[in-house]
N, C-alpha and C positions, 0 to 999 in steps of 0.2 A: 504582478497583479497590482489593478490600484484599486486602494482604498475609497477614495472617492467616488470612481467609477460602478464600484459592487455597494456603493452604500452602507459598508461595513467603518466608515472613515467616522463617524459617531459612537461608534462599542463604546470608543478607550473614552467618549466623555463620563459615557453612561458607568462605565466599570469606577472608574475615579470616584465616581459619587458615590458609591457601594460604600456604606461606613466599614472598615476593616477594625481589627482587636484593637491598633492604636486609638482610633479615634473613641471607641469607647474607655478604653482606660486614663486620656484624657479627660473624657466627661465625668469617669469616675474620679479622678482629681479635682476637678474642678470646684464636684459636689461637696466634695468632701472640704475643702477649702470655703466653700458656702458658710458652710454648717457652722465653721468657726467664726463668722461674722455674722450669721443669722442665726444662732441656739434655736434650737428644738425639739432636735432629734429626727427630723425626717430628709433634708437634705443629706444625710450619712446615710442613709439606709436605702436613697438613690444612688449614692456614691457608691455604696457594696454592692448594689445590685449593676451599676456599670461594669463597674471593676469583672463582676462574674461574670456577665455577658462579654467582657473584651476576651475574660479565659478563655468559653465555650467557644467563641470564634474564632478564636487561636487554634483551638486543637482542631475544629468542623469546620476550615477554610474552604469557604466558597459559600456559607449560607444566606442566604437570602435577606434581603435590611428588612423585610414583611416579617418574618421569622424574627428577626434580631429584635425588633420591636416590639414585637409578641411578648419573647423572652425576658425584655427590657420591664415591659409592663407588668408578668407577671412574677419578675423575678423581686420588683421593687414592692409591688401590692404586697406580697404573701412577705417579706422580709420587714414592710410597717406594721402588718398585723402580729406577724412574731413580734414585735416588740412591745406593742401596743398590750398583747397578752399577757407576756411578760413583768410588763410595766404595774399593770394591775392584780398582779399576786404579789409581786414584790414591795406596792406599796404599803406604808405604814397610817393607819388613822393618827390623826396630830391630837395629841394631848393637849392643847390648846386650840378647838375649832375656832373661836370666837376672835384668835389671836387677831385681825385685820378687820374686824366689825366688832368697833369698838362700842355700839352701844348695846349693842347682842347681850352684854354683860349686866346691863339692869333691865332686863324684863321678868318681873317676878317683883320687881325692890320696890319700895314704898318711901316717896318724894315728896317734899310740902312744896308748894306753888310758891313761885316769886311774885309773878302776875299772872292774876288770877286770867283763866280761861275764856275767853269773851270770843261770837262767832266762831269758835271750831280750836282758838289758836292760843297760847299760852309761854309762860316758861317755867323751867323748877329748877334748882342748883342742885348741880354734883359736884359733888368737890369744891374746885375754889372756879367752875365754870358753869354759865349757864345752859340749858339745852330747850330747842323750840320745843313744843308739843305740844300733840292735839287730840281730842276730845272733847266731853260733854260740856257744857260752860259752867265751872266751877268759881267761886271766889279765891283771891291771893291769901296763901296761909292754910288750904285746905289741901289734906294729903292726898295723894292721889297714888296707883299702880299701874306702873307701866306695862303695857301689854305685848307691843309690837316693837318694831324698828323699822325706819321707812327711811332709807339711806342715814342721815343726817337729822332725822327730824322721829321723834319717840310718840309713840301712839299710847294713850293714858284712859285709865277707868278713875273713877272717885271712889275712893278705896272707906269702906267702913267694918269697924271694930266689931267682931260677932260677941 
């Protein structure tokens, strides 16, 4: 018989392309090798769900790459969301919120003015550094309460003695 002839002389391309358990267990290395140069946690959780899918196709030879990718898709979704769920029971609230916004930590505290507040804009000393801020237009030497935090830049009331 020829191959050519019956137009069967194309299968063996089309079979070859057929992802097989290696090629997925490959991908699941791959990922998994990602993940150590990209932290995350979601390229691992590709990589497990390849790894599975190379199993199921190992053991189900002959299934279908529509099917494998099905499988791919929902083996990776439902294995980020397990962890994603996971992730959030097991996490701990930080005893320091404020730990990387550092001005989070004076609002509430009462600041005497360097330079006094003029159109919107001002400064007051903390420590041994000064900070912009902005509010009412106050005079220099007049205390004021910080209210907000605006990246970089502290939102202030003029604070008076009851």
């Amino acid at each position: 018989r020829d191959p050519a002839a019956d137009g069967t002389a194309s299968l063996g391309w089309q079979r070859a392309m057929i992802p097989t358990f290696w090629h997925w267990l490959t991908l699941g290395g791959l990922l998994i090798i990602i993940e150590v140069f990209a932290p995350g946690f979601v390229f691992i959780w590709l990589g497990v769900a390849a790894l599975l899918v190379g199993g199921i196709t190992w053991l189900a030879d002959g299934m279908s790459w529509q099917w494998q990718l099905v499988l791919f898709g929902a083996l990776g979704l439902a294995s980020i969301l397990v962890w994603l769920g996971f992730r959030t029971k097991t996490e701990k609230p930080s005893d320091q919120p404020d730990l990387n916004r550092r001005g989070a930590q004076y609002v509430g505290k009462v600041f005497d003015l360097v330079d006094g507040i003029e159109n919107g804009r001002g400064r007051i000393r903390i420590g041994d550094g000064t900070w912009v801020v902005t509010g009412p237009d106050c005079p220099a030497g007049h205390k004021v309460r910080v209210v907000a935090v605006d990246g970089a830049v502290l939102a202030v009331e003029p604070f008076e003695r009851n």
